[in-house]
Biopython code that builds the backbone (N, CA, C, O; Angstrom):
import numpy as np
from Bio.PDB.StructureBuilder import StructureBuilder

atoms = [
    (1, "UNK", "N", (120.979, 89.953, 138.087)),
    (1, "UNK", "CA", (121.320, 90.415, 139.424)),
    (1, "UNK", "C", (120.908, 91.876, 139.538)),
    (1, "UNK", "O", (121.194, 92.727, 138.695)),
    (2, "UNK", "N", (120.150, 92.118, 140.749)),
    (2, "UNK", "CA", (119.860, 93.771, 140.633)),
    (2, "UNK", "C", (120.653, 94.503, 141.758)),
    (2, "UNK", "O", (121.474, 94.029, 142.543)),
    (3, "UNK", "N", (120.293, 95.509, 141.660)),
    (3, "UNK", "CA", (121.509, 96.689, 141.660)),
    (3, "UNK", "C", (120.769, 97.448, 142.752)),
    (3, "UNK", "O", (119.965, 98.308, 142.392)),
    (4, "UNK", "N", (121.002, 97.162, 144.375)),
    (4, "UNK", "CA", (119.981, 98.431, 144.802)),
    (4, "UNK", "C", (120.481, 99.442, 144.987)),
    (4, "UNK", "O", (121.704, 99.521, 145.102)),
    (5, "UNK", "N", (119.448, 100.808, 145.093)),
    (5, "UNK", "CA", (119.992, 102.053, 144.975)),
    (5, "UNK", "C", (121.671, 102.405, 145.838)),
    (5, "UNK", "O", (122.621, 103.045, 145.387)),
    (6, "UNK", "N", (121.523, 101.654, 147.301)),
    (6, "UNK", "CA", (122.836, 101.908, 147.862)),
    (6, "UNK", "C", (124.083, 101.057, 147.470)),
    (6, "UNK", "O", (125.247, 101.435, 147.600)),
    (7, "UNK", "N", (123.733, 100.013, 147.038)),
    (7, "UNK", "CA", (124.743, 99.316, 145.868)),
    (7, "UNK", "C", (125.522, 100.286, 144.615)),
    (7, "UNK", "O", (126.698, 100.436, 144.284)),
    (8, "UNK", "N", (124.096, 100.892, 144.081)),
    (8, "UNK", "CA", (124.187, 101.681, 143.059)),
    (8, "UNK", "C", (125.388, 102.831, 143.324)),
    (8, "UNK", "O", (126.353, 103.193, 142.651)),
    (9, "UNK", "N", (124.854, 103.228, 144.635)),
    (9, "UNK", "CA", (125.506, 104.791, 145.247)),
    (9, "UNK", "C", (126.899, 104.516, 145.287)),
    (9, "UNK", "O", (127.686, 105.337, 144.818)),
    (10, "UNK", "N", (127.294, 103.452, 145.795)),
    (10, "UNK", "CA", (128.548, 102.786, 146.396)),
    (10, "UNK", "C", (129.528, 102.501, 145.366)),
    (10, "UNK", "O", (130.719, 102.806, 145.438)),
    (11, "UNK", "N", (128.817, 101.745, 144.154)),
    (11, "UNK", "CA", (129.329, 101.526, 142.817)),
    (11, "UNK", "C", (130.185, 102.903, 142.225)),
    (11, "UNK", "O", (131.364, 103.144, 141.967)),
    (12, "UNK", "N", (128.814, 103.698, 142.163)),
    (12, "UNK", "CA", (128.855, 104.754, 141.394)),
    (12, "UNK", "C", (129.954, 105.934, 141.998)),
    (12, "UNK", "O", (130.526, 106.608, 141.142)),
    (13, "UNK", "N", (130.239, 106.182, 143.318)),
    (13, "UNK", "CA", (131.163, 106.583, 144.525)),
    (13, "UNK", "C", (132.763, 106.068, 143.923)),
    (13, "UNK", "O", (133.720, 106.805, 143.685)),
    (14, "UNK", "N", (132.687, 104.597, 143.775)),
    (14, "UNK", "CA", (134.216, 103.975, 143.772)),
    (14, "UNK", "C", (134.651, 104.395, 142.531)),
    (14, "UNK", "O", (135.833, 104.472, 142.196)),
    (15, "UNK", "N", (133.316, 104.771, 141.582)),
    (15, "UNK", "CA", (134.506, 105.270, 139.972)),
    (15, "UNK", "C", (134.906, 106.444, 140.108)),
    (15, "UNK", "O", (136.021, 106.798, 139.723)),
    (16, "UNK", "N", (133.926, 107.350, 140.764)),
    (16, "UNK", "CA", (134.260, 108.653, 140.933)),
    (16, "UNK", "C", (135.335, 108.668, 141.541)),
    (16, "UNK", "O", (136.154, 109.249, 140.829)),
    (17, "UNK", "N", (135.975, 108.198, 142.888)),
    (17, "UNK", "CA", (137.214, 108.758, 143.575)),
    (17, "UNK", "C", (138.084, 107.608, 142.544)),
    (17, "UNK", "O", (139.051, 108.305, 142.238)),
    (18, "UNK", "N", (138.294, 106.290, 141.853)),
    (18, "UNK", "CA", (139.181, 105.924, 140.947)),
    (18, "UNK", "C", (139.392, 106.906, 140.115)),
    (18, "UNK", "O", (140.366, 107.558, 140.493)),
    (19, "UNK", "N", (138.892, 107.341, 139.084)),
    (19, "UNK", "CA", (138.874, 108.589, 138.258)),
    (19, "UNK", "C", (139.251, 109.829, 138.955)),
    (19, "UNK", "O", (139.822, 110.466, 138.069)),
    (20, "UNK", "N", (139.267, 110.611, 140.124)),
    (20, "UNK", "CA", (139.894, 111.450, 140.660)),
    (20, "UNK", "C", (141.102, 111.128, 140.821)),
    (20, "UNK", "O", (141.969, 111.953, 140.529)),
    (21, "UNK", "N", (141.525, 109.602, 141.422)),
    (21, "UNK", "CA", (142.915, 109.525, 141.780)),
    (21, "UNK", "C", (143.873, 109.396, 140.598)),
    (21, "UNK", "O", (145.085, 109.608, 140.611)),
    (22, "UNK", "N", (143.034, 108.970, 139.469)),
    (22, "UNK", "CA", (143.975, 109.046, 137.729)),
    (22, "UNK", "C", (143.664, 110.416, 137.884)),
    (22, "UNK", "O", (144.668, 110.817, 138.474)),
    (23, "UNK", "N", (143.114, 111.141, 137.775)),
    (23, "UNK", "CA", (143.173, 112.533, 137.288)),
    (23, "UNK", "C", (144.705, 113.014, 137.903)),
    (23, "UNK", "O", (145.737, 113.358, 137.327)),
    (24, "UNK", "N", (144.361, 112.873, 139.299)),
    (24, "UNK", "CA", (145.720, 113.495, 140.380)),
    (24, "UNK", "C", (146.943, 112.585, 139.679)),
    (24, "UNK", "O", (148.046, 113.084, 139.907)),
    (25, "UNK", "N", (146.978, 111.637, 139.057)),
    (25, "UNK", "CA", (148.700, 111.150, 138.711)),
    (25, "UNK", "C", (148.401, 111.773, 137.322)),
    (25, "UNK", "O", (149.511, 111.855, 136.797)),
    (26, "UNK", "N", (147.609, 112.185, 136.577)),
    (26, "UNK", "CA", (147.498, 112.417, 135.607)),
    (26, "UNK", "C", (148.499, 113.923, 135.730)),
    (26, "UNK", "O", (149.494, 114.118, 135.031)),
    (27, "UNK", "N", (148.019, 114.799, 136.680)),
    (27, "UNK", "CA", (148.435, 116.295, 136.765)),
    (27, "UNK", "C", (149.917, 115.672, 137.333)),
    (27, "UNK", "O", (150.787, 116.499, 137.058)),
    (28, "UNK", "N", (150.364, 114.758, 137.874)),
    (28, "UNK", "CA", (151.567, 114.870, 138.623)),
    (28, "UNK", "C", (152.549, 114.366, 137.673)),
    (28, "UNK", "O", (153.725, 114.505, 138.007)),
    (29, "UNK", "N", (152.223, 113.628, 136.190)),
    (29, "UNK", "CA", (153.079, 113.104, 135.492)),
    (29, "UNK", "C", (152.930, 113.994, 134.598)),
    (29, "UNK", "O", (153.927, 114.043, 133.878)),
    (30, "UNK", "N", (151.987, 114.859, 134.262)),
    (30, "UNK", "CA", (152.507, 116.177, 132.811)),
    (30, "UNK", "C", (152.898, 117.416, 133.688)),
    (30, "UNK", "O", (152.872, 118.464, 133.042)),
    (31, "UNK", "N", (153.319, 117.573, 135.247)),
    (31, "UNK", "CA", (154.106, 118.434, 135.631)),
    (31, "UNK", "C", (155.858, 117.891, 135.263)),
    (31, "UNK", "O", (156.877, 118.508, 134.952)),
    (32, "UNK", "N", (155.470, 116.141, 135.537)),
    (32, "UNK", "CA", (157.032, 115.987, 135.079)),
    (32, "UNK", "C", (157.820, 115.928, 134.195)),
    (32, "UNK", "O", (159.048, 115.863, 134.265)),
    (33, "UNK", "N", (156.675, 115.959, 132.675)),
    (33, "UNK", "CA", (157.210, 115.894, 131.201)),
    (33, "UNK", "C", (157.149, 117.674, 131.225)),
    (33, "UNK", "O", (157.827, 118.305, 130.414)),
    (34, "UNK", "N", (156.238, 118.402, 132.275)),
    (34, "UNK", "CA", (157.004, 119.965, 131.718)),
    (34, "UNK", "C", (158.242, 120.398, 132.259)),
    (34, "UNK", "O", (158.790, 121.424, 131.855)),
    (35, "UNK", "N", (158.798, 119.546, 133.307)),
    (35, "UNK", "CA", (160.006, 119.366, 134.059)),
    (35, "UNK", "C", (161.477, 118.835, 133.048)),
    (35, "UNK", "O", (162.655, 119.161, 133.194)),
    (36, "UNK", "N", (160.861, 117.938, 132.047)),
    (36, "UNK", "CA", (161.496, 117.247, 131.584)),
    (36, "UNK", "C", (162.163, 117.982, 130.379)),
    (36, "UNK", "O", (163.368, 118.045, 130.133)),
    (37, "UNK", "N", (160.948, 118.617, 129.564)),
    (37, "UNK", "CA", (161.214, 119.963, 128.445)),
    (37, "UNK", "C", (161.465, 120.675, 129.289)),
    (37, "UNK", "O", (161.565, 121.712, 128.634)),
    (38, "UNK", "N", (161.685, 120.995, 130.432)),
    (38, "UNK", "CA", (162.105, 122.531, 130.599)),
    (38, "UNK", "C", (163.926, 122.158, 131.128)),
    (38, "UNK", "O", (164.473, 123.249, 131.281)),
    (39, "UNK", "N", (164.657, 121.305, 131.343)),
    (39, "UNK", "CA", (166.063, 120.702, 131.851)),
    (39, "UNK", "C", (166.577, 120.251, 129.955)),
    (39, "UNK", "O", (167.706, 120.030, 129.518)),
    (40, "UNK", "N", (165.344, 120.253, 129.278)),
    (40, "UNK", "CA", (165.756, 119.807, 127.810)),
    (40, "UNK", "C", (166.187, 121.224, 127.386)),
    (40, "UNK", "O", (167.259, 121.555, 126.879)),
    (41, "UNK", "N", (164.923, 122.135, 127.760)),
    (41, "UNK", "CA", (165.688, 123.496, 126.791)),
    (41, "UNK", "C", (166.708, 123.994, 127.116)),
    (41, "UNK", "O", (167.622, 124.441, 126.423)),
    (42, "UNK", "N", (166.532, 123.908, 128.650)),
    (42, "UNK", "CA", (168.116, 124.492, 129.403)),
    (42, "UNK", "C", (169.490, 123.884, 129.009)),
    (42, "UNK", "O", (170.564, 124.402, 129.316)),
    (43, "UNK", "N", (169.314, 122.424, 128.107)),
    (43, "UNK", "CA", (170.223, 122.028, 127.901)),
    (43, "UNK", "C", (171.065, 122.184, 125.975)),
    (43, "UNK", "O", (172.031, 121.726, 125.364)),
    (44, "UNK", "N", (169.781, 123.223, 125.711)),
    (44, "UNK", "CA", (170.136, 123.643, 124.247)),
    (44, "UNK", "C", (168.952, 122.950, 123.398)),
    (44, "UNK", "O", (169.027, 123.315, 122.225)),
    (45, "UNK", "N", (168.467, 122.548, 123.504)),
    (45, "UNK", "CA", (167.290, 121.328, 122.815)),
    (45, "UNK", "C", (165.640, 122.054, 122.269)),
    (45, "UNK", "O", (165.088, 122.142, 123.366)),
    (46, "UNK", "N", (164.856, 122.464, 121.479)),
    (46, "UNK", "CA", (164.142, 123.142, 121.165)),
    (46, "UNK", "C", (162.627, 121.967, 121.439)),
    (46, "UNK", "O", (162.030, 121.281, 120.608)),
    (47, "UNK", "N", (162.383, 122.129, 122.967)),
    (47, "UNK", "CA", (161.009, 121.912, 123.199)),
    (47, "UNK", "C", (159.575, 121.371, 122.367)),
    (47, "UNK", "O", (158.885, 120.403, 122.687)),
    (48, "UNK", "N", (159.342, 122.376, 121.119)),
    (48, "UNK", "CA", (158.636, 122.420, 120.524)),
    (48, "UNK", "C", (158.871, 121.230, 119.432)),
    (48, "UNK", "O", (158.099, 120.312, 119.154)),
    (49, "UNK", "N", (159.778, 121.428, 119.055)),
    (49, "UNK", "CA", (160.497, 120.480, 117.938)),
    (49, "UNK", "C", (160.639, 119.036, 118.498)),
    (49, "UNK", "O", (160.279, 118.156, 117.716)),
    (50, "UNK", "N", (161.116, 118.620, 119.754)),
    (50, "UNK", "CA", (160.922, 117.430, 120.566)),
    (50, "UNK", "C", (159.843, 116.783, 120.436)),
    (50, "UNK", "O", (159.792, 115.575, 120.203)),
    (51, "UNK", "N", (158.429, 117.879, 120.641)),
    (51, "UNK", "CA", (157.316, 117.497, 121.189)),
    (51, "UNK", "C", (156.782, 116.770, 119.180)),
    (51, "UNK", "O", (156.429, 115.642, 118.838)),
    (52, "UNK", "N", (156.926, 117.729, 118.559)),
    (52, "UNK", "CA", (157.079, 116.479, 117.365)),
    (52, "UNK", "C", (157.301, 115.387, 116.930)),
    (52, "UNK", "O", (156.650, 114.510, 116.362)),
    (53, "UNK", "N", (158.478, 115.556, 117.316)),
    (53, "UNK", "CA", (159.588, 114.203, 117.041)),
    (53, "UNK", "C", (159.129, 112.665, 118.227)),
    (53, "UNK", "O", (159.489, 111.490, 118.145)),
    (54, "UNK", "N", (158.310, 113.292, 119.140)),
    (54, "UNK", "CA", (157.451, 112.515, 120.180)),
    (54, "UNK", "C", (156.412, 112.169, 119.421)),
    (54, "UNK", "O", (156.327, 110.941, 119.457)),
    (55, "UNK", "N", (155.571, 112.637, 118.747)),
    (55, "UNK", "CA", (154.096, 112.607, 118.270)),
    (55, "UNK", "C", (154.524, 111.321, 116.797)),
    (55, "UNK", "O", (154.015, 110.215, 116.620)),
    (56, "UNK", "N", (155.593, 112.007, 115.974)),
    (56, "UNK", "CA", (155.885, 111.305, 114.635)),
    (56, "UNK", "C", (156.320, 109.588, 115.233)),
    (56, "UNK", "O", (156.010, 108.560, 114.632)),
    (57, "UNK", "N", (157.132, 109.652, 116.603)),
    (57, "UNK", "CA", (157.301, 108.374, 116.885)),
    (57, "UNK", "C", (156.184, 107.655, 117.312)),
    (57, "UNK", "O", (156.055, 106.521, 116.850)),
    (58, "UNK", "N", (155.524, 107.988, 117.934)),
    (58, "UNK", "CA", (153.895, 107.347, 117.915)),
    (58, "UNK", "C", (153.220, 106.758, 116.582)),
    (58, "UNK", "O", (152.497, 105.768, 116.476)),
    (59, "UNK", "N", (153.644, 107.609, 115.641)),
    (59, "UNK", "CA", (152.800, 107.068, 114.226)),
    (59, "UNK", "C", (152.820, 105.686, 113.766)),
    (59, "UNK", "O", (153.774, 104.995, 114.122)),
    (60, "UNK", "N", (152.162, 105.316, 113.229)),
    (60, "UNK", "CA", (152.458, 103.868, 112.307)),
    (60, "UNK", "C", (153.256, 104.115, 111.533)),
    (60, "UNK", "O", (153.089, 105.244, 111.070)),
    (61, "UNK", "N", (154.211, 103.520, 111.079)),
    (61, "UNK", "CA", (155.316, 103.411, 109.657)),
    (61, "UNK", "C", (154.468, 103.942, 108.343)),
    (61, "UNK", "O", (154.996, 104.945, 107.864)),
    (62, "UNK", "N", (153.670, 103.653, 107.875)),
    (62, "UNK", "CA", (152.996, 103.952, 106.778)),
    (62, "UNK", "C", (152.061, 105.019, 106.912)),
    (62, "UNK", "O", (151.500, 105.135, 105.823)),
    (63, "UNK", "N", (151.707, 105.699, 107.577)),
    (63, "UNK", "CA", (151.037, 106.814, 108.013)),
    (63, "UNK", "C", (152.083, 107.687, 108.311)),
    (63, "UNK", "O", (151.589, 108.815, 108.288)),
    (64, "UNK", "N", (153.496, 107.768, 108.630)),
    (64, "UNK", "CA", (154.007, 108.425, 108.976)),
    (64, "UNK", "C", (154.894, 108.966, 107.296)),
    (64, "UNK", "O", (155.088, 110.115, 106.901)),
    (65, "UNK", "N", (155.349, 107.373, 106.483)),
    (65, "UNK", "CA", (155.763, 108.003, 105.257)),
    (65, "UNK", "C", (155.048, 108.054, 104.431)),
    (65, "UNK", "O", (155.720, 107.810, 103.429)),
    (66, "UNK", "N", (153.435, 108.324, 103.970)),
    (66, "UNK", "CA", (152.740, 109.180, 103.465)),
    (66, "UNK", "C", (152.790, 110.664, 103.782)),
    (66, "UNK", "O", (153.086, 111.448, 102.880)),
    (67, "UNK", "N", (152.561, 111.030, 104.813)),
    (67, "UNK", "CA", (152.855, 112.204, 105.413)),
    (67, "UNK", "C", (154.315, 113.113, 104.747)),
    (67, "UNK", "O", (154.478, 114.176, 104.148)),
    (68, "UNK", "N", (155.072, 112.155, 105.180)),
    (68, "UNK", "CA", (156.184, 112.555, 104.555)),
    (68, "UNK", "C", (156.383, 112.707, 103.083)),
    (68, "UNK", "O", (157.136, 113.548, 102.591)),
    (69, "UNK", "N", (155.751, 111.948, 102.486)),
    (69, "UNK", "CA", (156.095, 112.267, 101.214)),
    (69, "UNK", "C", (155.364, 113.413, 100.438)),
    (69, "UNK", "O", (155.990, 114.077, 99.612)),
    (70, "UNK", "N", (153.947, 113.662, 100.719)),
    (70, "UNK", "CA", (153.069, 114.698, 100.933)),
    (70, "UNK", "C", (153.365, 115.984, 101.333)),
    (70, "UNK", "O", (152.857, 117.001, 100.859)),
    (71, "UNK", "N", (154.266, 115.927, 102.287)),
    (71, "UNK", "CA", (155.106, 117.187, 103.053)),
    (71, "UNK", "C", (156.174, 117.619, 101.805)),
    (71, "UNK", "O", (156.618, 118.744, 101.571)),
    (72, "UNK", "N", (156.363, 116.705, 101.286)),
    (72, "UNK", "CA", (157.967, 117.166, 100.271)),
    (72, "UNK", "C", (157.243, 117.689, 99.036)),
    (72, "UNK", "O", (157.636, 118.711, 98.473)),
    (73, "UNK", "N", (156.070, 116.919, 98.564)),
    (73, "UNK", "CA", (155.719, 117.043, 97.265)),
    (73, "UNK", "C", (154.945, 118.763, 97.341)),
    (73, "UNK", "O", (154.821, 119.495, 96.360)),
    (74, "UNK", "N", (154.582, 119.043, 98.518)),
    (74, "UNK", "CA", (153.899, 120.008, 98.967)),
    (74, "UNK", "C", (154.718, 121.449, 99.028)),
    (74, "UNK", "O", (154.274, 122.564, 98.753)),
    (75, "UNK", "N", (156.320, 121.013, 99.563)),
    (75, "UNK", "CA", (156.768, 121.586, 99.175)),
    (75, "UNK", "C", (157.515, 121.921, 98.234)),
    (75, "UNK", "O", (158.033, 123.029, 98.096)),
    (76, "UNK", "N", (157.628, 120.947, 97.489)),
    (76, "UNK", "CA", (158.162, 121.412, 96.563)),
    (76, "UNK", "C", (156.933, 122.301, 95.058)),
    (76, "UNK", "O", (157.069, 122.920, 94.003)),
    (77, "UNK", "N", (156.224, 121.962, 95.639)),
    (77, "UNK", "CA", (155.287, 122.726, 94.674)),
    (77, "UNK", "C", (154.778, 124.338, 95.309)),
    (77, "UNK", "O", (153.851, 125.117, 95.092)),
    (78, "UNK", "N", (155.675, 124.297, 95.974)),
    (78, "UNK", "CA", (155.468, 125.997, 96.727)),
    (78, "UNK", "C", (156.905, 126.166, 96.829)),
    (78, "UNK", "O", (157.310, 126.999, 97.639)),
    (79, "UNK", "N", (157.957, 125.337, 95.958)),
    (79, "UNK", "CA", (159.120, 126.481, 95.861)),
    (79, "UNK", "C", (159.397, 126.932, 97.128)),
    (79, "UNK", "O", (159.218, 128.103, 97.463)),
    (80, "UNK", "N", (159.907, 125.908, 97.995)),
    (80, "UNK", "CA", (159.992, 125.879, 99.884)),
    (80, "UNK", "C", (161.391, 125.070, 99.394)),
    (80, "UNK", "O", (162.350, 125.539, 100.009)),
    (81, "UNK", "N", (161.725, 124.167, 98.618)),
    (81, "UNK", "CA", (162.892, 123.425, 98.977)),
    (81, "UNK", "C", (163.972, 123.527, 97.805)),
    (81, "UNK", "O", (165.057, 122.956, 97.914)),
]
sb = StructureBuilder()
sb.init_structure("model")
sb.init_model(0)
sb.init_chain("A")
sb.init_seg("    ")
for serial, (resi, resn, name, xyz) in enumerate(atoms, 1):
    if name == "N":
        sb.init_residue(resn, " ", resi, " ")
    sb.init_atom(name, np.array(xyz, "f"), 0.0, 1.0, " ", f" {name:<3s}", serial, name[0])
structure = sb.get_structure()
């Protein structure tokens, strides 16, 4: 099946404004996770440390306790624990 140029244009048009309109919920949902850390810190809660504890829950189970065990052995060989 071919593709004529104003097919093409038209095609090529509908990803561009799809992809603009994710961009725009994109900016409107990480204004609300900075909304979200910022009612967290106000509430005593350390932001930074959250945003971890977010990332480590993402991990796979076994990627996460390698890490961990690596982290301990690491420190303990720098006399940290």
């Amino acid at each position: 099946m071919d593709v004529t140029p104003t097919q093409g244009a038209d095609q090529l048009r509908q990803y561009i404004e799809r992809i603009e309109r994710l961009e725009e919920e994109k900016r409107a949902l990480m204004a609300d996770i900075r909304d979200v850390y910022s009612e967290a810190k106000h509430s005593g809660f350390d932001p930074k440390t959250m945003r971890q504890i977010i990332k480590l829950r993402a991990m796979d189970t076994d990627l996460l306790a390698e890490q961990d065990t690596l982290l301990t052995t690491y420190r303990e060989a720098l006399g940290l624990d």
